[in-house]
C-alpha positions in Angstrom: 74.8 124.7 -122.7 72.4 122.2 -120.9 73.2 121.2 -117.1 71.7 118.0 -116.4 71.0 117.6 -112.3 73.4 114.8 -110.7 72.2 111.8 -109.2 74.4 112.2 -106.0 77.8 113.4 -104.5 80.4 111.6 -103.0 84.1 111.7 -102.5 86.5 113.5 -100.2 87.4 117.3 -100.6 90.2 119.8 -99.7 88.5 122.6 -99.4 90.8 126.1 -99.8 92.3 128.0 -96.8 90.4 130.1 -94.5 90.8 133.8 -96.1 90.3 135.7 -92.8 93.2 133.5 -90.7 95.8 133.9 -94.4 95.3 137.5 -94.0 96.1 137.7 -90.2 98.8 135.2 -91.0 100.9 137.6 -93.5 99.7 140.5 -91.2 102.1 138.7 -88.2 104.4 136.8 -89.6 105.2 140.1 -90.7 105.6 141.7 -87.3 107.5 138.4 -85.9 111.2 138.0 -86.1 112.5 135.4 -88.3 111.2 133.2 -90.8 107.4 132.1 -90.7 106.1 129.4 -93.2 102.2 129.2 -94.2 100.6 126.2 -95.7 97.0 126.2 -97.1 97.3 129.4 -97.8 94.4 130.5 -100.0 95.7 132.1 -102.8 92.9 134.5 -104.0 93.4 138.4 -104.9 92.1 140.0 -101.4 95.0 137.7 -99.5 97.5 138.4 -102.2 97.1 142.3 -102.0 97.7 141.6 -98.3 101.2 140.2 -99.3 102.1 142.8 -101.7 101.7 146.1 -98.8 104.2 143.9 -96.8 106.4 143.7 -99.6 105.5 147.0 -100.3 106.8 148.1 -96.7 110.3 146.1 -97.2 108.9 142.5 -95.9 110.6 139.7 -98.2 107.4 137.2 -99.0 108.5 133.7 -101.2 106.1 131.3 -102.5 107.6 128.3 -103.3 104.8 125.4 -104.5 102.0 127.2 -102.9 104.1 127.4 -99.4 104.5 131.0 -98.0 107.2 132.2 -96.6 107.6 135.4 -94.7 110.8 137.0 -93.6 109.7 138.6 -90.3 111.8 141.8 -89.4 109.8 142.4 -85.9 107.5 145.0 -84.7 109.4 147.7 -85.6 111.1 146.6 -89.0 108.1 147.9 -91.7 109.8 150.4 -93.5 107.5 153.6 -95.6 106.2 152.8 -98.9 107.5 154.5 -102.2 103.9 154.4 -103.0 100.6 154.5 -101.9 99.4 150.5 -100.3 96.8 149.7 -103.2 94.5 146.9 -101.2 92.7 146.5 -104.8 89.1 144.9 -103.4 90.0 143.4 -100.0 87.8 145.8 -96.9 89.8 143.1 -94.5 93.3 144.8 -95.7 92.4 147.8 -95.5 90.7 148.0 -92.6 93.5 146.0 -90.3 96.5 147.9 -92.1 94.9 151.4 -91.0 95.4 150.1 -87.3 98.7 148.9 -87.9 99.9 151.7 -90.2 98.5 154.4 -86.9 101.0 152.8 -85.1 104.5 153.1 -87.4 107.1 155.8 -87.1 106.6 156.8 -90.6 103.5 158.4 -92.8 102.0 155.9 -95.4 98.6 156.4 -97.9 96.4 153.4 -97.9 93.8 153.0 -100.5 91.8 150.2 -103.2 89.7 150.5 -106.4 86.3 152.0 -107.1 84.6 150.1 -104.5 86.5 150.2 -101.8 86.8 154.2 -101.9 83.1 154.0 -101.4 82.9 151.7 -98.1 82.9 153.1 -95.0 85.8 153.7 -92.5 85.0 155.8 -90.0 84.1 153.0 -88.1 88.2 152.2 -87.3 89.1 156.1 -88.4 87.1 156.9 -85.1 88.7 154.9 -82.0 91.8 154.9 -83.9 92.3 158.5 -83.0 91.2 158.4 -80.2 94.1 156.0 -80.0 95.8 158.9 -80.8 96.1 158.4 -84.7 96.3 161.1 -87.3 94.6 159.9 -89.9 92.8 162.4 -92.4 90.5 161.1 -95.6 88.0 161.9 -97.7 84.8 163.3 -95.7 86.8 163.8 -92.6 88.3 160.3 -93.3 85.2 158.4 -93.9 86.4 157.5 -97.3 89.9 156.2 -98.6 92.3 156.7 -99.6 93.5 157.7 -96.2 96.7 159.5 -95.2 98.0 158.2 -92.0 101.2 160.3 -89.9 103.8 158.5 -87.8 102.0 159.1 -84.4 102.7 158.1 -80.4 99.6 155.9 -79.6 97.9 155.2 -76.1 95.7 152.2 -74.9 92.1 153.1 -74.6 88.6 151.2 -73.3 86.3 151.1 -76.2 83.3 150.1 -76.8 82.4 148.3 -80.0 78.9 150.3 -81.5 78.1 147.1 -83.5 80.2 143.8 -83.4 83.4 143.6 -85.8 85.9 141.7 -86.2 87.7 143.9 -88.4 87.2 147.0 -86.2 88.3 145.0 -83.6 91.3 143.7 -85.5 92.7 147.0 -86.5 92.5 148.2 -83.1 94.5 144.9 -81.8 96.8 145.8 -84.5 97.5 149.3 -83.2 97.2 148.2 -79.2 100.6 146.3 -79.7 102.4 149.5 -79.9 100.7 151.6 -77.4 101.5 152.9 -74.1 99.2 151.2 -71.7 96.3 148.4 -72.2 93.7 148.6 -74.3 90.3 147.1 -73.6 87.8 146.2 -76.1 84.2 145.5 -75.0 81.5 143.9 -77.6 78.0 143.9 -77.7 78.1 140.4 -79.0 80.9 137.7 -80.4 82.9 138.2 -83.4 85.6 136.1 -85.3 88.2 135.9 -83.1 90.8 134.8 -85.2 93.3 138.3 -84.4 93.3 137.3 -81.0 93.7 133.3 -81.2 97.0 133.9 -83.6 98.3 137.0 -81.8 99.0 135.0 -78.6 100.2 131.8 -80.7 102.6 134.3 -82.1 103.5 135.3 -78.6 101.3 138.3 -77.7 99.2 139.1 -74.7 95.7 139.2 -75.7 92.8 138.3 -72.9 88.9 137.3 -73.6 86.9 137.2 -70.7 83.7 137.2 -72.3 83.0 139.7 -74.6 85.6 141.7 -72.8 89.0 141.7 -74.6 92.5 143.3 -73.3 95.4 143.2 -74.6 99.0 144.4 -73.3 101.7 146.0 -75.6 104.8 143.7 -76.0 108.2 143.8 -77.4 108.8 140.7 -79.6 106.4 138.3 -82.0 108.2 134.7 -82.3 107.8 133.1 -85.7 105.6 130.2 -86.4 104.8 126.9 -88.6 101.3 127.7 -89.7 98.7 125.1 -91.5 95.8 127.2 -92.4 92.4 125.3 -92.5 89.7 124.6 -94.9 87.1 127.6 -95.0 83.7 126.6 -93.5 82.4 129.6 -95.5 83.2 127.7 -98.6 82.2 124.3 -97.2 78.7 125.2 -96.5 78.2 125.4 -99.9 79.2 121.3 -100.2 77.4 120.6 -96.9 74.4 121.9 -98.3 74.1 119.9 -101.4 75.1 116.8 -99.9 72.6 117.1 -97.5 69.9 117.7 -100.4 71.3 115.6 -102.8 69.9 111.9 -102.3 72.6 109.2 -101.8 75.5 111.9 -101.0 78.1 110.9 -98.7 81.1 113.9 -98.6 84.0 113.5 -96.7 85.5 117.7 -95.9 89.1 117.4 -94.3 90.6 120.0 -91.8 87.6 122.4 -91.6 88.0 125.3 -89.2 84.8 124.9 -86.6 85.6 128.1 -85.0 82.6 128.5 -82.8 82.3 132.1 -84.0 82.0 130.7 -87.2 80.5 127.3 -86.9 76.5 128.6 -87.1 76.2 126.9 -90.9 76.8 123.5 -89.0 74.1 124.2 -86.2 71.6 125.3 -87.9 71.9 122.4 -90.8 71.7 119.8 -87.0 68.3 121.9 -86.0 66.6 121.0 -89.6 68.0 117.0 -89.3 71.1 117.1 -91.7 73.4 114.0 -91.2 76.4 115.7 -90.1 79.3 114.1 -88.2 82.5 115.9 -86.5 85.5 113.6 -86.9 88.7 113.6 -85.0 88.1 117.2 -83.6 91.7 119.1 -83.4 93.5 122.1 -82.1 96.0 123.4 -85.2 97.8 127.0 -84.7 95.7 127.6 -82.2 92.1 127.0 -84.1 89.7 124.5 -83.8 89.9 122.2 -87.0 88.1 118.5 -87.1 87.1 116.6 -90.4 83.2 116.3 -91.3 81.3 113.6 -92.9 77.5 114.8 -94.4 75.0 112.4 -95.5 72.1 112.9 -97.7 69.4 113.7 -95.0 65.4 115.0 -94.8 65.8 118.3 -93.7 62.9 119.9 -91.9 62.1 123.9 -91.8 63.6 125.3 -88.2 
């Protein structure tokens, strides 16, 4: 095989959905009533083992020409898996479902493969019961699979030991169905993708800072999603088109989430050629198309 280097890059690219917001997006247009349809959904394995627990717990999931669509039975309408929820390699399904899963009138076992019965999950096992969750495990429920019992759960004030989003999530997740508020307090800023689509979907969620509360409700509405390019994945064409001499890439509807935007700042500092074009809100989420010339980058 020989690789020969290429003389520069140009073109425009549709980069693939944002994974974290198409996980959160099967996770409530699950919960919501009615019919919710998903474009750009990326379909890799972690997002895909999202949809098959839902269908798994009775949730009727179509794809039709790489368009989801998700046949919402409300808060309460997850019905008990015949089987055990196999996640396969996704920490981010896991780790939400265990909040969600506290929260349901019925007992459910949530597990993955080799590797992700050796990550740690006593960092949602924790505030979940004190959430009032029964969840047991391996090593007191540091280890999947877990076994989770039906359970009456009660809003708490928590403090976050280490900022994440997914510990964060799965507490979200269980707060909907709790009696009273429950408050979440960070030691820094996380993705906040949970909370930006649980109030587009109609729930009470409130930032002040790096304070978060949110309120139990009765009813998610379903939605028109368009899921955006992942900035994750364009860093990688941001990078070479900055390096590559002559390079002039054109990346349409890019998240710019400012809890995720850090690839574009720092590439600014070092005196990369980046432009923000026709900045947008979409679902909720901050979305604009960039334009990256070939620049002389500088050490920051």
């Amino acid at each position: 095989m020989k690789i020969k280097p290429i003389k520069q890059l140009k073109g425009v690219l549709n980069l693939p959905g944002d994974k974290s917001i198409s996980h959160r997006a099967i996770i409530f247009g699950s919960l919501a009533e009615g019919i919710t349809e998903i474009k750009g959904f990326l379909m890799g394995k972690d997002c895909l083992s999202t949809i098959q627990c839902f269908r798994q717990m009775g949730i009727p999931i179509d794809i039709h020409n790489e368009v989801i669509q998700i046949h919402g039975k409300g808060l309460d309408g997850l019905s008990a898996p015949v089987h055990s929820l196999d996640v396969g390699n996704s920490g981010t399904t896991i780790r939400l479902l265990s909040g969600l899963l506290s929260a349901q009138n019925f007992s459910s076992t949530i597990t993955g493969d080799h590797s992700i019965q050796k990550r740690p999950m006593k960092r949602i096992v924790e505030p979940l019961r004190q959430m009032g969750a029964l969840i047991t495990g391996k090593e007191n429920g540091n280890f999947c699979p877990l076994h989770i019992k039906n359970s009456t759960l009660i809003g708490i004030e928590y403090t976050l030991p280490v900022a994440s989003a997914q510990v964060k999530s799965a507490l979200l997740l269980a707060s909907l169905y709790a009696n009273g508020t429950t408050t979440l307090i960070q030691p820094a800023y996380s993705r906040n993708h949970t909370e930006i689509m649980l109030n587009y979907f109609g729930g009470h969620v409130i930032s002040k800072g790096l304070q978060i509360q949110s309120h139990p409700i009765d009813t998610l509405f379903p939605q028109k999603l368009f899921i955006p390019g992942d900035l994750s994945s364009a860093s990688y064409f941001l990078v070479a088109a900055t390096i590559i001499p002559n390079s002039k890439l054109y990346l349409t509807n890019v998240g710019i989430n400012s809890t995720r935007s850090g690839i574009l700042t720092i590439l600014k500092k070092m005196g990369a050629h980046i432009e923000i074009l026709h900045p947008r809100t979409l679902c909720g989420e901050p979305v604009a198309d960039l334009v990256v010339h070939s620049s002389t980058l500088q050490g920051t």
